[in-house]
C-alpha positions in Angstrom: 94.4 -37.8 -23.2 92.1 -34.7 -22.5 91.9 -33.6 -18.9 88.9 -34.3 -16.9 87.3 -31.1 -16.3 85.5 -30.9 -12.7 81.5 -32.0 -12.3 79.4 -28.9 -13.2 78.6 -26.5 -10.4 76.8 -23.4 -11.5 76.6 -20.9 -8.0 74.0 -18.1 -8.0 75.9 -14.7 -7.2 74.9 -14.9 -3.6 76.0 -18.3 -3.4 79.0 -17.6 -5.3 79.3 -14.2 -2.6 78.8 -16.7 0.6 81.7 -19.2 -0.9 84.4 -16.5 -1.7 83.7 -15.2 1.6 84.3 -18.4 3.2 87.3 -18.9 0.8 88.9 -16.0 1.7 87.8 -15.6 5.4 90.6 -15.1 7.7 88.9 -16.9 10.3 87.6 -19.8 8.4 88.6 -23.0 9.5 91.5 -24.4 6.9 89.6 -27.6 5.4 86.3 -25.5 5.0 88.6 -22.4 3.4 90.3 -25.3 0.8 87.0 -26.6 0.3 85.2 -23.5 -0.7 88.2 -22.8 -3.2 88.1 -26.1 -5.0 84.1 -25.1 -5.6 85.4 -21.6 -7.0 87.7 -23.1 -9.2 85.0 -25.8 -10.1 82.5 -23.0 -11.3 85.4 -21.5 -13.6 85.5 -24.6 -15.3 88.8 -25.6 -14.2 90.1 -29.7 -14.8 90.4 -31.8 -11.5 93.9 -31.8 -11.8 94.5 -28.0 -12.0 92.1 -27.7 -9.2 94.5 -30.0 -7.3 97.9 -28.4 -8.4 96.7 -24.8 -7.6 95.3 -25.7 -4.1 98.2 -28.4 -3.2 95.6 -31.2 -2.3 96.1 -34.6 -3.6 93.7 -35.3 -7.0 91.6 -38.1 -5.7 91.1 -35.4 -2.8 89.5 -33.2 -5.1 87.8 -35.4 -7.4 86.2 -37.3 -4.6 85.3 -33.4 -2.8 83.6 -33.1 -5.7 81.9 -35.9 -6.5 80.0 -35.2 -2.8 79.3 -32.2 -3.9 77.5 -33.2 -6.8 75.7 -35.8 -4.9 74.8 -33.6 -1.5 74.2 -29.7 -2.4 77.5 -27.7 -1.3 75.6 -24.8 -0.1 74.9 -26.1 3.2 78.7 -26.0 3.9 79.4 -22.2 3.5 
C-alpha cells in the first residue's frame, strides 16, 4: 500500500523563515515548536507517517494537524 504523503503546503521563503524560526525557537512554546515542524516536514513532501515517526506524535495527530491546516491558513500560527 503506498504511503499517504502529507496535504500540499507550499511556504513562501519568508513564511518558510518565520516557521523554522518558530521550529527551532528556544523559547517557543512545545505544541507550537511540534507544530511548526510537522509543517516543515509537510513542505518537503514527507508521508504522514514519517512526519509522525520523526516528531514522535501519534499519526491521526498529524494527519488531523494537517488537515486544519489545509482548511484554516497556517500562517497565522507562527
Amino acid at each position: 500500500m503506498p504511503l499517504r504523503t502529507a496535504c500540499p503546503i507550499a511556504p513562501s521563503a519568508a513564511d518558510r523563515a518565520r516557521v523554522k524560526a518558530t521550529a527551532y525557537g528556544h523559547k517557543t512554546e512545545h505544541r507550537l515548536r511540534v507544530r511548526a515542524q510537522v509543517v516543515l516536514h509537510a513542505a518537503r513532501g514527507r508521508s504522514n507517517a514519517r512526519i509522525a515517526q520523526e516528531t514522535g506524535l501519534p499519526l491521526d495527530t498529524v494527519r488531523r494537524w494537517l488537515a486544519e491546516d489545509a482548511v484554516k491558513p497556517w500562517q497565522h500560527r507562527f
